[in-house]
C-alpha angles and dihedrals in degrees: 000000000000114000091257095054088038084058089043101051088046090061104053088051084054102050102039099042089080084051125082085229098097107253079201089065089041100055096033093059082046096056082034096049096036114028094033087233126158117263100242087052083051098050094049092054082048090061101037093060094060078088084086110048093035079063091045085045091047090058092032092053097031099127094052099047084048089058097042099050084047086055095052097046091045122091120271098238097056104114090204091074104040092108095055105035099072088050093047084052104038086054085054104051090042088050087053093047089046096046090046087056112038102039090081096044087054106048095032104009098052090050098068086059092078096135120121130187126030095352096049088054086051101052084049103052087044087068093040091052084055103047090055086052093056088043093057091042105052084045090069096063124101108252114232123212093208095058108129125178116261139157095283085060095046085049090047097046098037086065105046094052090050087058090043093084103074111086116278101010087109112216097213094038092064102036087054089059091042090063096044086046078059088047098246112159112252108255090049087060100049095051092038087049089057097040082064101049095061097067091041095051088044086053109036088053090057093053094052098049097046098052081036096244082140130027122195100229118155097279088052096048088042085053090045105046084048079050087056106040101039087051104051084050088055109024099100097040091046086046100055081039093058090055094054097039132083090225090167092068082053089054094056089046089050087049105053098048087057099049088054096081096060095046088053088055093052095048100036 
């Protein structure tokens, strides 16, 4: 990447991070639009720039990490952290599940998908198309006040995020109707969604820099610290926007534009 498409690609991971529209998606069909690159390439420099808008969600989200990881390291019986201990917990075991799942998707399962093109946008809005279904679907069910984190929820969750890898399947997105689906009330969902994300991110970084999926070379650098930057300057408006928004109807939109190509091809 030249410096110009690297600072381009970092904001859109920064702006649509906070988004249930897959950043993922959105940065891999721009690698994959302007840079003519596969779709499994594209997907590891996706994920690699998370780097930068897990940095802009730590500070954003500071206090509250601050509370859980003192919940965790408190003892079990102090009553003053018993608000904040089953979520910390519950963060922890759905991170491990996740982890469990997804590590073998990333480093075997993203590599089949080595397709560009068309057909790389398709697969993509595909996704996209089935993450806006869920999403409209989860909306329609009735919030309850008395919905507490447990190990169904770990499980559920555990295993959405593990899909979630694959472009267009938005993380958020579909944690967010997983927790609907759970009858958490939506802002609930929303914070809890991104709480997760931190420790997964962390995690999943990690993972691709070590087996050298992503490497941090100056474009890279140059795409992360735009993530970063860009991300820390929208987070908290995208954020009260997300909860206002049907962004599932977007995602089918989204979809289904980006399925039209292929389908060109195939008719033409």
């Amino acid at each position: 990447m030249d410096l110009g498409t690297a600072l381009l690609v970092g904001a859109i991971q920064g702006i649509t991070e906070w988004l249930p529209i897959s950043s993922e998606a959105m940065v891999a069909l721009a690698l994959v639009k302007l840079l003519g690159k596969e779709l499994s390439d594209a997907v590891f420099i996706a994920l690699g720039l998370h780097i930068g808008t897990l940095l802009a969600a730590i500070i954003y989200f500071r206090h509250h990490l601050v509370h859980l990881m003192h919940a965790l390291m408190k003892d079990r019986g102090d009553k003053q952290d018993k608000p904040d201990r089953p979520v910390a917990v519950f963060l922890l075991i759905t991170t491990i599940i996740t982890v469990g799942l997804a590590g073998p998707l990333v480093l075997f399962g993203l590599e089949k998908i080595n397709f560009s093109g068309a057909a790389a946008m398709a697969f993509i809005g595909l996704m996209l198309i089935l993450t806006g279904l869920l999403q409209e679907a989860a909306r329609r069910r009735q919030a309850s006040p008395h919905a507490r984190v447990n190990l169904v929820d770990s499980f559920l969750l555990g295993v959405v995020q593990a899909l979630a890898i694959f472009p267009g399947l938005s993380r958020s997105g579909l944690t967010i109707a997983t927790f609907l689906f759970r009858r958490y009330e939506g802002k609930v969902a929303l914070e809890l969604s991104f709480l997760l994300s931190i420790p997964l991110v962390a995690i999943g970084t990690i993972l691709l820099l070590v087996t050298g999926k992503f490497t941090l070379d100056f474009s890279t650098l140059m795409a992360a610290l735009s993530a970063f930057v860009v991300g820390l300057v929208t987070i908290n408006a995208l954020m009260k926007l997300a909860e206002r928004v049907r962004f599932g109807l977007i995602c089918i939109v989204l979809g289904v534009i980006t399925v039209l190509p292929f389908v060109w091809e195939l008719i033409a």
